[in-house]
C-alpha positions as CSV (number, residue, x, y, z in Angstrom):
1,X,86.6,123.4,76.3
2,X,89.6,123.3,78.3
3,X,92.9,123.5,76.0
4,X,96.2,122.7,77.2
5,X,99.3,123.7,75.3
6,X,101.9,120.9,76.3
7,X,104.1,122.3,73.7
8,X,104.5,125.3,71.1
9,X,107.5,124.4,69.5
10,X,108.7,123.0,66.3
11,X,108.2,118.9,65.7
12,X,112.2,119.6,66.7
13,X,111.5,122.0,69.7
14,X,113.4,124.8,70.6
15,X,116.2,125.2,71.1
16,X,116.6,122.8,68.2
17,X,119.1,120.2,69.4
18,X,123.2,120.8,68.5
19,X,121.8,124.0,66.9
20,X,124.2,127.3,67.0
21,X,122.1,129.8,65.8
22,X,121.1,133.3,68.3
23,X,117.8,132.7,68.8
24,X,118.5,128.9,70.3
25,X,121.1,130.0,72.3
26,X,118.5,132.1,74.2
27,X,115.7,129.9,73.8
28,X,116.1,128.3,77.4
29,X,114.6,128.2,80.5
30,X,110.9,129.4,80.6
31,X,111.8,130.7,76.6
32,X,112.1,126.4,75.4
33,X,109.5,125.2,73.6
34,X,108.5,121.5,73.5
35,X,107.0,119.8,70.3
36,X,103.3,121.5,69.6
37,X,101.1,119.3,71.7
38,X,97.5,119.9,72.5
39,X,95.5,118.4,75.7
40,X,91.6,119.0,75.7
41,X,89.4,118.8,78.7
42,X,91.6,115.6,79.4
43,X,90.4,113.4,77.1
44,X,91.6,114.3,73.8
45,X,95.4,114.4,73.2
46,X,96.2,116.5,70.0
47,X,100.1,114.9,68.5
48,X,102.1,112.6,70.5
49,X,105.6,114.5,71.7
50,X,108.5,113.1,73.7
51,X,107.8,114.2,77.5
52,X,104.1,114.7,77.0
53,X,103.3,113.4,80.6
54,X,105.9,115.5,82.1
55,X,105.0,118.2,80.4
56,X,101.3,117.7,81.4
57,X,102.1,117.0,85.2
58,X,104.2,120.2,85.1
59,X,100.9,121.9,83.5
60,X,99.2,120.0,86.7
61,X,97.2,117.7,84.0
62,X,97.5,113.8,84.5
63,X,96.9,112.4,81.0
64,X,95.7,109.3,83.3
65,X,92.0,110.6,81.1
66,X,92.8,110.7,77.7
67,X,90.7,109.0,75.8
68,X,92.0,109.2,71.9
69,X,95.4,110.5,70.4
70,X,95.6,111.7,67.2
71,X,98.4,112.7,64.9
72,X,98.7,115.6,62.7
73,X,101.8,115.4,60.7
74,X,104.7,112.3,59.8
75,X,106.9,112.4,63.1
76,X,110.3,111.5,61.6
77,X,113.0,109.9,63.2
78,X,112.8,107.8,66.5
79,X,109.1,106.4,67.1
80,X,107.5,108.4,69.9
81,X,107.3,105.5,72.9
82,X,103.7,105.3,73.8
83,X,103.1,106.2,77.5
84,X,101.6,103.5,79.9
85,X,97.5,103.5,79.6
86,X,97.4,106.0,76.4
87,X,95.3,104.2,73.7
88,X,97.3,103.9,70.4
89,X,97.8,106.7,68.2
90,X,96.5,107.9,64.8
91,X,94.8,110.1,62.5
92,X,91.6,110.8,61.0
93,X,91.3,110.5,57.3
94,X,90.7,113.6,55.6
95,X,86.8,115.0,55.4
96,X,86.0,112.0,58.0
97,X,84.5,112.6,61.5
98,X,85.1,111.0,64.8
99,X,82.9,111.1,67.8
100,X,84.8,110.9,71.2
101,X,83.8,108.8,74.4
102,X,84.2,112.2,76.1
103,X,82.0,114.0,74.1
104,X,83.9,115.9,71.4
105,X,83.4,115.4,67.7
106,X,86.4,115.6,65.8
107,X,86.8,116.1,61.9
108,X,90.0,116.1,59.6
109,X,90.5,118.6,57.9
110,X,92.6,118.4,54.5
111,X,95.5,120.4,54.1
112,X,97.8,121.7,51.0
113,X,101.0,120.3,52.9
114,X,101.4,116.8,54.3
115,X,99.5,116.5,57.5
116,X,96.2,116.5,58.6
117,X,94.1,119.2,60.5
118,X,91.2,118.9,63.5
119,X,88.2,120.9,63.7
120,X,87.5,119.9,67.6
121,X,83.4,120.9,68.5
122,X,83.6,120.1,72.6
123,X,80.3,118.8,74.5
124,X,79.8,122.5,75.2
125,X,79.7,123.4,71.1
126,X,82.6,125.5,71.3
127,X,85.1,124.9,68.4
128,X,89.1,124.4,68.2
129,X,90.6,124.5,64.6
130,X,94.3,123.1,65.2
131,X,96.3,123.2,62.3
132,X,100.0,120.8,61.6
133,X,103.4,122.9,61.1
134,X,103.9,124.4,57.5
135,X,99.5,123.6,56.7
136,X,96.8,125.8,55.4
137,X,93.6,124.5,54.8
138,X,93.3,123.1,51.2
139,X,89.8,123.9,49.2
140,X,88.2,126.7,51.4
141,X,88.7,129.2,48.9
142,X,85.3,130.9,48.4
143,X,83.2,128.6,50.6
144,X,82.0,130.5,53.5
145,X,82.3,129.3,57.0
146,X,79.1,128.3,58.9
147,X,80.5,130.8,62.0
148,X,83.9,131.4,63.4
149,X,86.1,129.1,65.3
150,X,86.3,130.1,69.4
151,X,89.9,129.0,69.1
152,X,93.0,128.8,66.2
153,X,96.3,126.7,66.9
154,X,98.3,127.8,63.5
155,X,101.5,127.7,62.3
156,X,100.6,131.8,62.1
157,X,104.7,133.1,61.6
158,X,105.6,130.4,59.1
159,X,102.2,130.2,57.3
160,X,100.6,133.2,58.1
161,X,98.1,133.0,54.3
162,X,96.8,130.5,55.9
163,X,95.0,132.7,58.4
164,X,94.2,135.2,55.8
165,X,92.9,132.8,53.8
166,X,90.6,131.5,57.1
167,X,89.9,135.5,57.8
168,X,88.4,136.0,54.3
169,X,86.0,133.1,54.5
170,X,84.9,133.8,57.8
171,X,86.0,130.8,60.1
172,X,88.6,133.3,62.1
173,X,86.3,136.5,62.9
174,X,87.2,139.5,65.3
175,X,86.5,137.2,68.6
176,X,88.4,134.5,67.6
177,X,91.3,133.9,69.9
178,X,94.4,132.8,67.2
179,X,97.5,131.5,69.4
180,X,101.1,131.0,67.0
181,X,102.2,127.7,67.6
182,X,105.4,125.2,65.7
183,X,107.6,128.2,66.7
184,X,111.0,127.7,65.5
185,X,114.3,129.9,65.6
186,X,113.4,132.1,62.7
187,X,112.2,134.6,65.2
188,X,113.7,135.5,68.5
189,X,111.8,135.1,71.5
190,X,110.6,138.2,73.5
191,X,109.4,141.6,72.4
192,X,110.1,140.4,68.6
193,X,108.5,137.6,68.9
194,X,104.9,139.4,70.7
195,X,105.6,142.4,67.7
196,X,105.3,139.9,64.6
197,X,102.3,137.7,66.5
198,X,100.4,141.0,67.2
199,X,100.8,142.3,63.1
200,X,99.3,139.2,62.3
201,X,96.4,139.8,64.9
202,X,97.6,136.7,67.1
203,X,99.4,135.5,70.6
204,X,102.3,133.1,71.9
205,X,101.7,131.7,74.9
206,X,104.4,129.6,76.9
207,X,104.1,126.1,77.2
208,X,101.6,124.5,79.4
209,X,99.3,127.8,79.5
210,X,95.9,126.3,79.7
211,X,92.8,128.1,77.5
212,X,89.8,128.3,77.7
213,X,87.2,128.5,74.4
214,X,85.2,131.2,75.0
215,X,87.1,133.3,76.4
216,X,88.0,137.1,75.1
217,X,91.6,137.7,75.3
218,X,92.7,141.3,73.4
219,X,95.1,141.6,70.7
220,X,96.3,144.8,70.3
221,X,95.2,145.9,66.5
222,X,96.8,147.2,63.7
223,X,97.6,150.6,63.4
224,X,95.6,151.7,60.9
225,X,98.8,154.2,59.4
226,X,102.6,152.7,59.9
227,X,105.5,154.5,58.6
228,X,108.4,152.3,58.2
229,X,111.8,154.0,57.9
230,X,115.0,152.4,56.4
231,X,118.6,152.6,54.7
232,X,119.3,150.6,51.4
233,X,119.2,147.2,52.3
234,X,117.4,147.3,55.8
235,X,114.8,144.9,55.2
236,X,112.6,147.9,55.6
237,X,110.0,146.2,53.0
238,X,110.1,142.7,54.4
239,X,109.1,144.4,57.5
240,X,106.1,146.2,55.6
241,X,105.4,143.6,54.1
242,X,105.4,141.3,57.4
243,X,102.6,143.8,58.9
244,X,99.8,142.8,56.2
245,X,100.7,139.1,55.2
246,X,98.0,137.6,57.3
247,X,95.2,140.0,55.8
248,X,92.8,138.2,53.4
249,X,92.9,141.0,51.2
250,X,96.0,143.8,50.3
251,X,96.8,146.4,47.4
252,X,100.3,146.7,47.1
253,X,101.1,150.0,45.5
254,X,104.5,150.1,43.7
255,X,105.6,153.3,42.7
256,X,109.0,152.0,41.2
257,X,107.3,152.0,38.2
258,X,109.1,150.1,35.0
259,X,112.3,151.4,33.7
260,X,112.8,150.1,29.6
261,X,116.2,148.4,29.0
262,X,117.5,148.5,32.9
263,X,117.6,144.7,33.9
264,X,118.9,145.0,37.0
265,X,115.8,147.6,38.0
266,X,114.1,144.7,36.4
267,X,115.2,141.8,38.3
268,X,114.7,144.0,41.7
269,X,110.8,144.2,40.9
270,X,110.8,140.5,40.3
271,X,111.7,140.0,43.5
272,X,109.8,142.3,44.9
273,X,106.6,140.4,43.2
274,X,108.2,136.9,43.9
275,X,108.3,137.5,47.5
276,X,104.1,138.7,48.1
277,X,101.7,136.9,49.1
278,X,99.9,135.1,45.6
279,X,96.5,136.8,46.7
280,X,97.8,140.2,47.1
281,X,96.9,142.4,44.0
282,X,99.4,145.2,43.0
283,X,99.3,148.9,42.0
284,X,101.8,150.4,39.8
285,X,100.7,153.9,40.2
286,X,102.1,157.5,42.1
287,X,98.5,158.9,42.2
288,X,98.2,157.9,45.6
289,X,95.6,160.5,46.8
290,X,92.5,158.9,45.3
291,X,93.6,155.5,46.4
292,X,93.8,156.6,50.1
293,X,91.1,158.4,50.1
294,X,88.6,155.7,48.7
295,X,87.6,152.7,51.1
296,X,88.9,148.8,50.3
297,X,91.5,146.7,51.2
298,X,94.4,147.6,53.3
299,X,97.7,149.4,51.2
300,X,101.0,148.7,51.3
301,X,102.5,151.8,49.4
302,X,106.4,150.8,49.0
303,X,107.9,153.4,48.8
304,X,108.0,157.2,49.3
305,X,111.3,158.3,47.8
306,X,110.4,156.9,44.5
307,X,106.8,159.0,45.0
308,X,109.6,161.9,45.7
309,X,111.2,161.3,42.5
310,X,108.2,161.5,40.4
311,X,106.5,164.2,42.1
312,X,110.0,166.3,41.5
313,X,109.6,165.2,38.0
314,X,106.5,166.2,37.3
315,X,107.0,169.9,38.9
316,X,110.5,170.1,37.1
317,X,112.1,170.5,40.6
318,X,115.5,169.3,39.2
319,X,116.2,172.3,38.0
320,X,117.3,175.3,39.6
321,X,115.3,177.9,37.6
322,X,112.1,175.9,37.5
323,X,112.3,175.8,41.2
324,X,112.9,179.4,41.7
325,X,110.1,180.1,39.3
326,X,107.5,178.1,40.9
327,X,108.7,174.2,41.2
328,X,108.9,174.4,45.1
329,X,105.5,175.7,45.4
330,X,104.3,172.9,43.0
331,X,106.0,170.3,44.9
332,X,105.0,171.8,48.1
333,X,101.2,171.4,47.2
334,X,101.4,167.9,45.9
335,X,103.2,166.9,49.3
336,X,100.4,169.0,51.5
337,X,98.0,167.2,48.9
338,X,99.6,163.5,50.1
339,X,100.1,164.2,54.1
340,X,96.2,165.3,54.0
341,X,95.4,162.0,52.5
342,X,97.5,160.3,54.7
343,X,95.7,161.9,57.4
344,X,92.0,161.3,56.5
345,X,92.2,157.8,55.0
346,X,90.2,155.1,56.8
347,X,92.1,152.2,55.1
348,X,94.5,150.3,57.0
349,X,98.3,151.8,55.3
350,X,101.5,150.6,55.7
351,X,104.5,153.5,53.9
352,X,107.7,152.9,53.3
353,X,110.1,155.3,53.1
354,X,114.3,155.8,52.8
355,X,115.3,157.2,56.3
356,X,118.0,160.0,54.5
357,X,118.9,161.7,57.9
358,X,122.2,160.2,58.5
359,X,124.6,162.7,57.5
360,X,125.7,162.3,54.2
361,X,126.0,165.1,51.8
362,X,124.9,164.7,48.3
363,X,127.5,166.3,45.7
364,X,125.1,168.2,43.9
365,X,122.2,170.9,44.4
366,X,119.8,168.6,42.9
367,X,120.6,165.9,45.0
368,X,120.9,168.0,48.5
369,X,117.2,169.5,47.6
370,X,115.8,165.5,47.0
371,X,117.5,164.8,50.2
372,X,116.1,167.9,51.9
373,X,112.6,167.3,50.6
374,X,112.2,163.5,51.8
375,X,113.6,164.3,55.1
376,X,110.3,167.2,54.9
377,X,108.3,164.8,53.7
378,X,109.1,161.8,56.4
379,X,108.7,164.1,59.0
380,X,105.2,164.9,57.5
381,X,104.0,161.9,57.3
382,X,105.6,160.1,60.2
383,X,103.1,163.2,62.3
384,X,100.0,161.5,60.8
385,X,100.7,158.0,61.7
386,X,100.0,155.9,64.7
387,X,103.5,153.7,64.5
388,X,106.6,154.8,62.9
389,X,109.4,152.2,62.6
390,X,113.1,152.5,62.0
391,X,114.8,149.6,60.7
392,X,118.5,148.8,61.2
393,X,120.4,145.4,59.5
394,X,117.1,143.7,59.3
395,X,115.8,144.8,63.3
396,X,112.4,146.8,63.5
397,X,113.1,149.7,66.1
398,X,109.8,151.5,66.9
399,X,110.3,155.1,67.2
400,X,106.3,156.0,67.8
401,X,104.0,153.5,68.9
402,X,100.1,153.8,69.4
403,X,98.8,153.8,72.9
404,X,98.5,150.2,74.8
């Protein structure tokens, strides 16, 4: 099948119109996205958009051939004016199944948001899953697909579960080419924009780029080790947390730990939790050794400096004497113990760590030795891993990336 991407926005578009924010005011030119609209092989149009035969002819596709239209989600505002010769508009009800003059068989498939998704099989058997804004297929938990899809059309930066929950039941396999479509101005176009699609294993493609099923196109993967660096309040963990969210499966390995009668430590974990992914599972452990050494599901370890604090705990490092006596060589060990691990694992990790090397001087010998030791142990581990980032007020500066 021949697929045509008309548009790649938002139902708005973007820029969004009379919007202020950054990220319209640079969405122009060859950066604007029209309304997500699909054409395939001609004959099958894919949601009805303002412009859709301008935006064809400019894609040099007459939708003179188009044979049904279908709908995927309640347009609001203005009705869409039906273009001269297009046959009227609808949708499919969910679980039925069309069959197309042209050739293609089309089925609904039901979502958990309003709207309606299409499973397109072309004359040629290839398939085309294409997926409404803000939908994830409802009920596929735990049924396995027949085979994967050739090509995903998903809402994959506002909904990206939904691909992990497609990824763990088999319909979106290694080969399977996902493009991000309904991009809005949550994330600026560009570099950013290419970084969060590629975490997620996915593309964006301009408007009126034409795909083929079938075809291979190469995503770069996942570093299997990430370090990401941070001040209080970066949004270093939303980043972490970014990297993984469209894996079917993820440990998420707190090391905060619980802290009786502090409420406020409290209400930071429950935000923490509130904000993962429901199908994520979570650690609370600081024995991470045996977890990276064992094989499973990839780790999202957040975060080193409280690691720090218990491994200085357990080897009495606080103390001036103790460390004098034999702390430092304690703490040493259980560092060298962690870097190793870091080193060997074969599990896709993600660390988070307090970036400390900014100048400040901590009052106290305890506190300059914590700071000294997770500056030792950054550099350590930020050696071992592929792709090192450095967030700064929310903006994910790489500092080491793997090889393109």
């Amino acid at each position: 099948m021949e697929l045509t991407l008309l548009g790649t926005g938002t139902p708005e578009g973007l820029p969004r119109p009379g919007c202020p924010c950054a990220v319209c005011a640079v969405s122009v030119g060859t950066r604007a996205r029209a309304a997500t609209s699909v054409l395939v092989d001609g004959a099958l149009l894919l949601d009805l958009t303002p412009g859709a035969v301008l935006a064809g002819a400019r894609a040099g596709h007459s939708l003179a051939g188009v044979r049904q239209v279908l709908l995927t989600h309640p347009h609001d505002g203005p009705a869409v004016e039906l273009p001269p010769g297009l046959p009227a508009a609808g949708r499919v009800p969910d679980g039925r199944e069309l069959a197309v003059i042209s050739g293609h068989r089309v089925r609904a498939v039901p979502m958990d948001a309003p709207g309606t998704g299409y499973e397109v099989t072309g004359p040629d058997g290839t398939r085309l899953l294409y997926l409404p804004p803000g939908g994830a297929p409802a009920g596929t938990e735990g049924v396995p697909a027949r085979h994967p899809y050739d090509v995903v059309l998903a809402d994959v930066l506002g909904r990206p579960e939904a691909l992990a929950r497609l990824r763990s039941t088999g319909a979106v396999g290694p080969a399977t080419d996902v493009i991000a479509v309904h991009l809005d101005h949550d994330t600026p176009p560009g570099r950013e924009l290419e970084r969060r699609c590629a975490a997620a294993g996915a593309r964006a493609v301009p408007d009126g780029t034409t795909v083929t099923t079938g075809d291979y196109h190469a995503v770069p993967d996942v570093p299997r080790r990430t370090l990401v660096l941070g001040g209080a309040r970066s949004g270093k963990s939303v980043e972490a947390e970014r990297r993984l969210e469209a894996f079917p499966e993820v440990t998420y390995v707190a090391t905060g730990g619980t802290r009786d009668g502090d409420a406020e430590w409290a209400q930071r974990v429950g935000l923490h939790r509130e904000r993962r992914p429901a199908h994520w599972r979570t650690a609370e452990t600081c024995d991470l050794v045996p977890l990276l050494e064992l094989p499973g599901a990839p780790l999202l370890i957040d975060c080193l400096a409280l690691w720090l604090t218990d491994a200085m705990d357990r080897a009495g490092a606080w103390d001036d004497a103790v460390w004098a006596a034999g702390g430092q060589k304690e703490l040493r060990a259980r560092i060298a113990d962690l870097v190793a691990a870091v080193r060997a694992t074969r599990r896709t990790v993600v660390l988070v760590s307090n970036e400390v090397g900014s100048g400040v001087v901590p009052a106290t010998a305890s506190g300059r030795r914590f700071r000294d030791e997770l500056g030792r142990l950054n550099n350590a581990v930020a050696g071992e891993c592929e792709h090192v980032l450095l967030v700064v007020a929310g903006q994910a500066l790489a500092l080491k990336e793997p090889p393109s």
